[in-house]
N, C-alpha and C positions, 0 to 999 in steps of 0.2 A: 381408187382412193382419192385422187386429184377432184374427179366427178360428183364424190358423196364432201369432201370438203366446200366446192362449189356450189352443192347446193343451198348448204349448212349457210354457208356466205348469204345467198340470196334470201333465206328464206327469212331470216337474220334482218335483211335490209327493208324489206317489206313490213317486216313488223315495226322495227323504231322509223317509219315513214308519217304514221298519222301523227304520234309524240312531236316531229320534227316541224310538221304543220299547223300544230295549237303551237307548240313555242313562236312561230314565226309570223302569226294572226296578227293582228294587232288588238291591244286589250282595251275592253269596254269602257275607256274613262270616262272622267266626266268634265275632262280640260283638254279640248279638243287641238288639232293643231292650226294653224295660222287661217289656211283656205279650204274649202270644199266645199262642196253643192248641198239644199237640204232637201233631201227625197220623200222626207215621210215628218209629219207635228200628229201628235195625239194630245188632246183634251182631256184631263180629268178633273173632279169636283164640283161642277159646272151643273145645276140642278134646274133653273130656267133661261140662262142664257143661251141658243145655241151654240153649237162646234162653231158654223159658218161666220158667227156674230163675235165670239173671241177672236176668229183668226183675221177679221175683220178690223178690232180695234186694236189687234198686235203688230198689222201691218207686215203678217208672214205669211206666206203661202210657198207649197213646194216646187221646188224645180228654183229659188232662188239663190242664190252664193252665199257662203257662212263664212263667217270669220270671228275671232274672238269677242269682238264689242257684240254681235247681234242679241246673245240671250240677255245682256242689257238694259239693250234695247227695247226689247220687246216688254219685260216687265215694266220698266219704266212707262212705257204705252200702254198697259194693261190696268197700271195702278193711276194715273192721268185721267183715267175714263171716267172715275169714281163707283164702279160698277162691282168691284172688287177690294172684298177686304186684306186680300192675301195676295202674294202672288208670288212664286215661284220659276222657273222653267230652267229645265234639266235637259244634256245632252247625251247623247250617246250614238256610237257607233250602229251603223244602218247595216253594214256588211264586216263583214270577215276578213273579205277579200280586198274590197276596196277602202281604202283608211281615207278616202276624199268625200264618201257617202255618211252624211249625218241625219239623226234624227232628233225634233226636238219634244219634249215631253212640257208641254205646259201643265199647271197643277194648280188653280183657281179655290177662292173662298168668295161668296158670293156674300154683298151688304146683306143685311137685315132688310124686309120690306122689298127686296126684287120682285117682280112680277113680270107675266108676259104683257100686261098695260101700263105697271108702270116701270119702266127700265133703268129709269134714275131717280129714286127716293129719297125724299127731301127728310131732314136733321127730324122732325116730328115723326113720319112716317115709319124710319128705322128704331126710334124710341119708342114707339107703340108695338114693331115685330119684335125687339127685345123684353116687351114686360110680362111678366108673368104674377099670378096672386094666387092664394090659397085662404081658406077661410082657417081661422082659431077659434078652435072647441076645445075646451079643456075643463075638466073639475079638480082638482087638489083636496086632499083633506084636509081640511080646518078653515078654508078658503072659498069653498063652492064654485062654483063656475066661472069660467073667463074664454070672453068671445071676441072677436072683431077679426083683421084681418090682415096679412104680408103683404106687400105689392113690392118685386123683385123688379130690379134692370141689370139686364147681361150685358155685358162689356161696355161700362158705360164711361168706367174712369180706363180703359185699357184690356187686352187682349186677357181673358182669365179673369176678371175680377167681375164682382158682385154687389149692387149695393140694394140693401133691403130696407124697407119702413114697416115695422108691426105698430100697429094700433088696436089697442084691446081695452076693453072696461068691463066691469064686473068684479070678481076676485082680485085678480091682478089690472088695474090701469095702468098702463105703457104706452108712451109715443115717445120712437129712437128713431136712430139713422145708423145703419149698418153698411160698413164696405166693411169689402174682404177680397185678396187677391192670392190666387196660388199658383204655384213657379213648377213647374216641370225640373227642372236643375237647379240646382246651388245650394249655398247652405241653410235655407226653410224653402217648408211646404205650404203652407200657407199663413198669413199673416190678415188680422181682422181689427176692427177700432169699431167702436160704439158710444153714441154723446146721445144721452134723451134723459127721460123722467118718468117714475115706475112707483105706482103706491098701491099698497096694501095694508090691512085692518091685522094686526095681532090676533091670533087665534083665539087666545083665553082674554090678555087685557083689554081688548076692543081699542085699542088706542093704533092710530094711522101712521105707517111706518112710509116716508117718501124719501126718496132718493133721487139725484141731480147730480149729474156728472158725465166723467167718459172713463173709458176703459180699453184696454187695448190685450193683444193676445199673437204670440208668436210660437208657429208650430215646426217641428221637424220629425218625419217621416222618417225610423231609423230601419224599419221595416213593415211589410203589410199589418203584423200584428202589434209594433210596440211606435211609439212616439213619446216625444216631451214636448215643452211649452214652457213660454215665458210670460206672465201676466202680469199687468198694474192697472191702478187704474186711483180717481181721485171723487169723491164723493160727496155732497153736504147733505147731514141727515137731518129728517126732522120728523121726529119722534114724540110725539105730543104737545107739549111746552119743550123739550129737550130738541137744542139745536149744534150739532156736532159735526166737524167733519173728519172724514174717514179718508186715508189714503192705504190701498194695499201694493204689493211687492211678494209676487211668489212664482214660485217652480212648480211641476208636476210631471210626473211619467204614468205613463199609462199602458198597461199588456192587455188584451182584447182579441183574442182566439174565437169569439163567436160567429160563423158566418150566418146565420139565422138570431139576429137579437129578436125576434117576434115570436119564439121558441126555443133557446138554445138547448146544444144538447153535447155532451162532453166535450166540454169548452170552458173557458176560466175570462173574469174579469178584475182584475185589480189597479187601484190607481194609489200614489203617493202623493199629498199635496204639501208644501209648505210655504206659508205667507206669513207676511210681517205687516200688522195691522199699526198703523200711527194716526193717534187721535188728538183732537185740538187740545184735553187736555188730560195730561198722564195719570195714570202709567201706559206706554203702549206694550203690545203684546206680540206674541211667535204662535200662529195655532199649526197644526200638523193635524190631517186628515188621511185616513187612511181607508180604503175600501177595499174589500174582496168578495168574489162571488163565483160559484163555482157549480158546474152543471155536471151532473153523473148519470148515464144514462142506466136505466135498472130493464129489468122485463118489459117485453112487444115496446110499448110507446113512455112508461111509465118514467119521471125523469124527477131525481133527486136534488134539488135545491137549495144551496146552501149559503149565507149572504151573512159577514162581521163588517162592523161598522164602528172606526174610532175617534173622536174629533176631542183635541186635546190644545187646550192654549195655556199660555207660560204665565199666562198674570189674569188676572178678574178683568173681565169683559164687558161694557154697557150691556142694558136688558136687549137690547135691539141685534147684539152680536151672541148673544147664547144659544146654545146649541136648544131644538126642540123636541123633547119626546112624546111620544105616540102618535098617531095617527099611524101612516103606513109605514113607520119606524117599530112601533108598540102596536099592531093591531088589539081591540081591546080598551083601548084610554085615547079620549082624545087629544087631536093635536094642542102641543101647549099643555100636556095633562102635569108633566114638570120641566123645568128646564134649568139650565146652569151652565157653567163656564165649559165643563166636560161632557162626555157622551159616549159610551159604549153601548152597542148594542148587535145583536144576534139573532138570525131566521133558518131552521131549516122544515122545508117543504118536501111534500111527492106532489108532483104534478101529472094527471092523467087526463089526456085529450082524448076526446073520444071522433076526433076530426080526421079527415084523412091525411097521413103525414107527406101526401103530393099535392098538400092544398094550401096557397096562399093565406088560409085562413086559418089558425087555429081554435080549435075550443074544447075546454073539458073544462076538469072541477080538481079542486086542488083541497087539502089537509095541510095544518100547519102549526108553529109553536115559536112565539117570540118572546125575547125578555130584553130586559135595557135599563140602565140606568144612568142618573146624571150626577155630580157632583162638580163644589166648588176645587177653582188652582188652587185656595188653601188647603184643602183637603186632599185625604188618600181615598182610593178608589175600593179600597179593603173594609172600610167602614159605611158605606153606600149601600141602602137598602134598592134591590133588585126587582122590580116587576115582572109579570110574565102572564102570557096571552095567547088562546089556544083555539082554533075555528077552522071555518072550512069556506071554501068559495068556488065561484064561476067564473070563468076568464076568457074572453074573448079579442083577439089578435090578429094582428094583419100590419098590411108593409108600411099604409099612414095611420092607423088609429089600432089605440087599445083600449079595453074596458075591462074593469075586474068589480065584482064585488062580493066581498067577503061578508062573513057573521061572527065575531068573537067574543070570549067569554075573557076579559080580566081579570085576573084570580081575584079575590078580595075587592074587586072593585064594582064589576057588572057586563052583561051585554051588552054590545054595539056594533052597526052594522056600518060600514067603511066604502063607500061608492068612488073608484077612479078613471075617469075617463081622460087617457094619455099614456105616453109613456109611464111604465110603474116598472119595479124589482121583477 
């Protein structure tokens, strides 16, 4: 008995041995203690400087004495260099056993414009590896084409931010100045400001609507799918002989379930908007915009489309602030076919791609039926005679460009064929 107890004992002590040995390790921190040796540095991030040439302007190398100031130190030398945007260095335990053996982890962001000829690139050279452009192609309906071009600079006012120049003529003329900066933490996601001048021709009245001013736009990320925003912005219109200015002030949330917007497929879009428009001279007005769009997937690829559309303001609107029906609102009437202080209108579609659904590209042909109408803030919407527009089209899609063009029959009014090339419904 004594013997089968004894064993019991040992067999006992053997097992809580390894337990007794992680407790008494020492743990992997990252706030080392006073002195030790550093046996091992690893490099990461580092894309054309070498290993040898960091450890070089860090002035570490192994087999030296650690102490608390060194990781420091070494950043401080790292960012000194001008060779790095970033800098980091993190420590950690080398052994298990030994709590004197450290290692240290550098973790580098290299300038814009490094090279292996040139090692330290000048204010110009990192502004040319930061620019990026993209050309604008776009047709709108009621507007025809608008062309020119973005030219983007990455981190130019700061880490994360963005500032953009479009320049476009044709349909739309535009020359702005865009920054925009987004935050990884806190309370917004990203925050944007825009100052430039933007004119376009009225669809039906042929008179030149121009716009002069800045605007600004504050967002927060309350999840992958939903966000709001806070927007203003200050305006001076000029509108044929008509010289006005416009100041707005509004909210918005927005829900967006579609991971494919170049095909969605059971997925939902909706957004809420509300602004308060203040004109030089009264009355000013409160519009409320509301959008919803909703994707139902039917048989193999066939996909159901469904899109309400309500823009609603509290008092009568200059001509230049009226909502516009038809074009790609109305397929069937053209844009500017009516318009007024209000605007409801309605779309649903099947959409049949006859493209492969593993392909960045889509394409098929679609059937459809829209109706809309407008009416004055005097008026009720019960008394509004309703249009309606009924056709079929081609669509082709992809991650930068869309094109659709449809054929439609306006009840009582006529055919008409509707060409968009961009983002569309």
């Amino acid at each position: 008995m004594t013997a089968a107890v004894g064993l019991i004992a040992l067999v006992l002590a053997c097992a809580g041995a390894p337990d007794a040995a992680v407790q008494q390790a020492p743990p992997a921190a990252s706030s080392p203690v006073s002195s030790g040796t550093v046996v091992a540095i690893r490099v990461h991030g580092n894309h054309t400087t070498p290993d040898r040439e960091v450890l070089r302007l860090a002035g570490v190398e192994p087999g030296r004495p650690f102490d608390a100031g060194l990781p420091a130190a070494v950043e401080q030398r790292l960012e000194a260099s001008g060779r790095f945007r970033s800098v980091e260095v993190r420590t950690r335990f080398a052994s298990l056993s030994d709590p004197t053996a450290y290692l240290l982890v550098i973790v580098v962001e290299e300038q814009a414009g490094i090279s292996v000829d040139v090692p330290d690139p000048g204010p110009m050279r990192r502004l040319r590896a930061n620019t990026m452009w993209i050309p604008i192609l776009s047709r709108e309906e009621g507007y025809g084409f608008t062309y020119g071009v973005r030219v983007s600079f990455v981190d130019v006012a700061g880490p994360r931010t963005r500032l953009s120049v479009p320049l476009t003529w044709g349909g739309e003329r535009q020359a702005a100045v865009e920054l925009e900066r987004r935050f990884d933490r806190g309370p917004l996601t990203r925050i944007a400001g825009r100052a430039g001048v933007t004119r376009r021709e009225h669809p039906t009245l042929e008179i030149g609507n121009r716009r002069t001013g800045v605007s600004a736009r504050a967002e927060r990320a309350l999840t992958s799918w939903m966000h709001v925003a806070a927007t203003a912005g200050l305006h001076d219109v000029q509108f044929g002989t008509d010289d006005e200015r416009l100041g707005t002030f509004g909210a918005e949330a927005v829900v967006d379930t579609r991971r494919d917007p170049a095909f969605p497929r059971n997925a939902v879009f909706a957004s809420a908007a509300i602004e308060r428009l203040d004109f030089r001279q009264p009355p000013d007005a409160v519009r409320v915009s509301l959008d919803g769009r909703a994707y139902v997937g039917l048989v193999r690829q066939l996909v159901l489309a469904v899109h309400g559309l309500h823009i609603r303001t509290s008092e009568p609107v200059p001509v230049f602030e009226q909502a516009l029906l038809g074009g790609t609102r109305l397929r069937g009437f053209g844009t500017g076919y009516r318009q007024d202080d209000r605007l409801a209108a309605a779309s649903v579609e099947i959409r049949a791609p006859f493209s492969s659904p593993l392909s960045h590209t889509r394409a098929g042909v679609a059937v459809f039926a829209d109706t809309g109408t407008v009416w004055s803030a005097t008026d009720r919407l019960r008394g509004s005679r309703w249009d309606t527009g009924v056709g079929a089209g081609l669509f082709l899609r992809g991650p930068l460009f869309g094109l659709r063009v449809d054929v439609a029959r306006g009840l009582d009014y006529g055919t008409r064929a509707h060409v968009t090339l961009g983002a569309t419904f």
